[in-house]
Every structure is written in C-alpha cells, then in structure tokens.
KEDRENRO-413849 format. One line per field, with one value per residue: residue in one letter; residue number from 1; y, x, z of N, C-alpha, C in turn. Coordinates in steps of 0.1 Angstrom, whole numbers. Layout:
<recs>
type <- (A_...)
seq <- (NUM_...)
n.y <- (Y_...)
n.x <- (X_...)
n.z <- (Z_...)
ca.y <- (Y_...)
ca.x <- (X_...)
ca.z <- (Z_...)
c.y <- (Y_...)
c.x <- (X_...)
c.z <- (Z_...)
</recs>
This chain:
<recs>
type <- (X_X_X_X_X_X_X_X_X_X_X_X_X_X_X_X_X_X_X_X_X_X_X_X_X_X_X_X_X_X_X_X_X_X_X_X_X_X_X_X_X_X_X_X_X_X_X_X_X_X_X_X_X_X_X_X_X_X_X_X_X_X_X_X_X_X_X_X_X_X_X_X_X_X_X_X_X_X_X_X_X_X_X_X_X_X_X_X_X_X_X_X_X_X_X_X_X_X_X_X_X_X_X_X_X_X_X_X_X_X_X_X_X_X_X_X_X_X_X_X_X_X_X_X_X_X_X_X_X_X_X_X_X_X_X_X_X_X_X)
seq <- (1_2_3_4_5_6_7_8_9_10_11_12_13_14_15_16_17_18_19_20_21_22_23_24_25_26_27_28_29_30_31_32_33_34_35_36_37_38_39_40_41_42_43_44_45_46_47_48_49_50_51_52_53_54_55_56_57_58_59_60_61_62_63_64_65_66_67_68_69_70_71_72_73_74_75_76_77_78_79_80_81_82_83_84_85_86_87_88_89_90_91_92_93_94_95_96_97_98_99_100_101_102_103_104_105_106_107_108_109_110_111_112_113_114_115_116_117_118_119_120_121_122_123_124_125_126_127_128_129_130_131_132_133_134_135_136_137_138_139)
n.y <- (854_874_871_896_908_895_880_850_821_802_815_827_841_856_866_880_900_913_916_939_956_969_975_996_1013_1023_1041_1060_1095_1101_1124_1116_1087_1088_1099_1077_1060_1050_1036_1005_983_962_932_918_891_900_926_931_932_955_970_976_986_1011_1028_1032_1014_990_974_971_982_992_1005_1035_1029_1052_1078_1107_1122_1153_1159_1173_1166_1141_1127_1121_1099_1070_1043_1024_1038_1019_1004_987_965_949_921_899_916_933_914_908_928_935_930_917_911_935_954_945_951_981_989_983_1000_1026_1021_1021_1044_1062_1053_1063_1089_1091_1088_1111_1132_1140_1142_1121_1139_1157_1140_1136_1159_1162_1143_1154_1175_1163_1154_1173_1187_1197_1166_1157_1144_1116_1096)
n.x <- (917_891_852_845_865_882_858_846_856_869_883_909_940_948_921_912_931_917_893_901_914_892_874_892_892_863_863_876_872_845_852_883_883_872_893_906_901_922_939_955_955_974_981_1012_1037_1060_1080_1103_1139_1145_1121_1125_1157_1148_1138_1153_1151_1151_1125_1092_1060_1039_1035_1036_1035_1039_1023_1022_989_991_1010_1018_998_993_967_966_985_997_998_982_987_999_993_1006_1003_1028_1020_1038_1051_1035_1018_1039_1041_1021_1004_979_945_928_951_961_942_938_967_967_950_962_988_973_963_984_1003_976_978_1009_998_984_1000_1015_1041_1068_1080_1062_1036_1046_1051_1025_1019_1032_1020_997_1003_1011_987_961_935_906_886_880_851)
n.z <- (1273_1273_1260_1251_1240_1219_1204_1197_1214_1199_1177_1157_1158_1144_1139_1161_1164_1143_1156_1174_1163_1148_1167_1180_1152_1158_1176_1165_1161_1131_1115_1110_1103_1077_1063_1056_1034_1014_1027_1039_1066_1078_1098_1107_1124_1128_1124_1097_1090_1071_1075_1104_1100_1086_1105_1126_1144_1172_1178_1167_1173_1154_1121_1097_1065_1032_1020_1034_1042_1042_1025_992_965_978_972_948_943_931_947_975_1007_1038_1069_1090_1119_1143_1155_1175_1191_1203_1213_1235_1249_1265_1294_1300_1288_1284_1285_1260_1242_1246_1235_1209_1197_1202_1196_1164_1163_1162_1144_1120_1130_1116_1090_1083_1086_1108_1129_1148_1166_1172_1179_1205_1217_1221_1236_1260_1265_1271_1298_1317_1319_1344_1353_1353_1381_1387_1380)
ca.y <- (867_878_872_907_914_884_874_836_810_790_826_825_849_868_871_885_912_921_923_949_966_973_982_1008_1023_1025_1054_1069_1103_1098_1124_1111_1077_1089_1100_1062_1051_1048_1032_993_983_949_923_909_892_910_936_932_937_965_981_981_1001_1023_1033_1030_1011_980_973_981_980_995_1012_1037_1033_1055_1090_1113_1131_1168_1161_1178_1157_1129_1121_1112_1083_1054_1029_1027_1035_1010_1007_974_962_938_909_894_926_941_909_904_939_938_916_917_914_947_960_943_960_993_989_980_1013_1035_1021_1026_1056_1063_1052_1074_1106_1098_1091_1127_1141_1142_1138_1115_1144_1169_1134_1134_1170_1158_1133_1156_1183_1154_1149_1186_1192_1182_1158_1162_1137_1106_1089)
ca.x <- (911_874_852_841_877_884_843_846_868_870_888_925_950_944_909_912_932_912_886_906_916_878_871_898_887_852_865_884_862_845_863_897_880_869_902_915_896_934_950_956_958_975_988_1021_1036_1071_1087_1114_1151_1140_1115_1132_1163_1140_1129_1162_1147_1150_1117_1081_1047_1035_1048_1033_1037_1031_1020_1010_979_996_1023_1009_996_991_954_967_995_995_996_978_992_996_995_1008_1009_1033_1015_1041_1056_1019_1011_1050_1042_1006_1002_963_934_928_963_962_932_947_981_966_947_977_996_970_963_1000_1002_970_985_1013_989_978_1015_1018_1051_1069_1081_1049_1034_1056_1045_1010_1018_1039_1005_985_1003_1012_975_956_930_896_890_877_837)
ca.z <- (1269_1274_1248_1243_1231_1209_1199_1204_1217_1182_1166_1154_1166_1133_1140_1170_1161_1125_1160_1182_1151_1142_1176_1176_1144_1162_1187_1160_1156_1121_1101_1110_1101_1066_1055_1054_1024_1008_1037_1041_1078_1079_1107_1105_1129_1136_1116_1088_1092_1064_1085_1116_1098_1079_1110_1134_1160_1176_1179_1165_1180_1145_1111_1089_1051_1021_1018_1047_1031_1042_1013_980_957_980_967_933_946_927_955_988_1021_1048_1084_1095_1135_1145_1165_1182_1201_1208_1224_1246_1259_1268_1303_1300_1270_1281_1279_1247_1233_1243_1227_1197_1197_1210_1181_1154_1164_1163_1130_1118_1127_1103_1074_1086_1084_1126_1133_1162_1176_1174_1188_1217_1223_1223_1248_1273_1270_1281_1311_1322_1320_1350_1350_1360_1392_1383_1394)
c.y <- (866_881_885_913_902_876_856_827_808_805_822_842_862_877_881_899_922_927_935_960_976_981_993_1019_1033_1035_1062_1084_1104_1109_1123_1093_1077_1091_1085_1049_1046_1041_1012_993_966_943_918_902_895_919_933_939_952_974_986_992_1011_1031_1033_1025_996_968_977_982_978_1005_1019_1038_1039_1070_1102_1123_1146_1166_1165_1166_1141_1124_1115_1100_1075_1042_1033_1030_1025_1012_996_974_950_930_910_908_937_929_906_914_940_927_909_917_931_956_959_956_978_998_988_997_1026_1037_1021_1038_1062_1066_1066_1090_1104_1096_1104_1137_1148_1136_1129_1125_1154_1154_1134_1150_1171_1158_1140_1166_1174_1153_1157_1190_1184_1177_1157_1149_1126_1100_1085)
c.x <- (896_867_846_852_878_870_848_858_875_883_901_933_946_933_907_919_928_896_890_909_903_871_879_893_872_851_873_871_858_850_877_895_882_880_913_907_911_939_947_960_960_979_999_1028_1051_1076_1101_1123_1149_1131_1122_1147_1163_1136_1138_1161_1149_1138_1101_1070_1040_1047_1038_1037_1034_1036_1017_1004_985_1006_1012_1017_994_977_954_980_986_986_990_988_992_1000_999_1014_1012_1024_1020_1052_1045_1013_1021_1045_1031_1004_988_955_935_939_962_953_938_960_979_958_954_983_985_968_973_1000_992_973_994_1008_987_990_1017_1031_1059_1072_1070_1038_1037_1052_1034_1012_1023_1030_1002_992_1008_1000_967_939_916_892_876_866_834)
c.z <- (1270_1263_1239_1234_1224_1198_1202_1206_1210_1177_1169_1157_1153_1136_1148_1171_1155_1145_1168_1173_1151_1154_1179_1171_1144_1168_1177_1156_1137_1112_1099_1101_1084_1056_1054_1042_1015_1016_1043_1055_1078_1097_1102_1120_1138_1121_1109_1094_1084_1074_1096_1114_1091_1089_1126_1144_1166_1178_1176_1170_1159_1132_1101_1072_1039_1024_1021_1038_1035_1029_999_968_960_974_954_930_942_934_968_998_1028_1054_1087_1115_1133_1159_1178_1195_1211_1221_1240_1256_1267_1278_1303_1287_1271_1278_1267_1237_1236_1238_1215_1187_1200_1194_1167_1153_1160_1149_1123_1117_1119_1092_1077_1089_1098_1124_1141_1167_1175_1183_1204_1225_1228_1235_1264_1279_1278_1294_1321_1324_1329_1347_1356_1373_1383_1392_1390)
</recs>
C-alpha cells in the first residue's frame, strides 16, 4: 500500500484503517459531518452470526447501529449509535490500496445515510439517478 493511504510502513492494520476512515470523514461535507457527534465508528474484523441475520445477508462490507436521527426523539437516546466496518471483507474485495480507500468510504458513507434515516432502498434510488444522469466528459 502507498504511504499516503496507510501514513507509514511500521502502522498496524488497525491503524491504517482508523487512517482511511479519517480521510473519508474529511470529504464528508461538514454539516453531514457535524451530526455524528453521537455516533461511534468502530473496526471489527468480520461481522457476527447476529449481525449478519439482523441484516439477512451473507455478507457485510459495513453495519449501521442505533438510532437514525429522522426517528423522533432520537437526540435524547441513552446510548450512542455505531457504525462499525468489517476489515476482513473491505479488504477480500478491494484488489488495490486505492480500491481499498474507496470502499471504505462507499461503505461509510453508506452507513451515514442510515444514521440520517436514508434507506437501502431510497439509496439504491440514489445510485440508479447517478447512473441514468450523464456525466460531464472528463479532463
């Protein structure tokens, strides 16, 4: 990996994600940023038999937990939210650093919209805009 994505040699697998994470959160426009003073963003490095049939899937990149701030009364929950990305399925899928660093930001983002009470499928709507709309030519 290139050390602009990971910062030095010496760093641990952890590190290296707490750095792609951060750079993520860096392109997140700041008041999507501001509403995650509640929200724990961990590492793990695969997803619980629990998560995975909480969430009927085979597989997770990422998992939102908690409260999406659209539900009333979310500001006065007890416990934090968390976002947790799984490691070892972020790094199977990702052939490149830079894949990597973009999957990590895909799936936080991901995540983010449902702290923000986005849906998967109003996601998925997003996603089929973006790619019906064309694209301005690239220089």
């Amino acid at each position: 990996m290139s050390d602009d994505l990971i910062g030095t040699p010496n760093e641990s697998a952890a590190d290296y994600f707490d750095v792609l994470i951060t750079k993520a959160l860096e392109n997140l426009p700041p008041e999507f940023r501001a509403q995650l003073g509640s929200v724990a963003i961990v590492v793990d490095d695969y997803p619980t038999v629990h998560q995975l049939q909480a969430t009927h899937s085979h597989g997770l990149f990422g998992i939102y937990e908690g409260i999406p701030r659209t539900a009333y009364g979310a500001e006065h929950v007890p416990y934090a939210s968390k976002i947790t990305l799984f490691r070892g399925p972020l790094e199977a899928y990702s052939p490149t650093p830079e894949a990597l660093a973009a999957n990590v930001e895909d799936t936080l983002f991901h995540e983010i919209a449902h702290h923000m009470g986005i849906s998967d499928a109003r996601l998925r709507e997003f996603a089929e805009q973006r790619r019906r709309e064309p694209r301005p030519p690239v220089r």
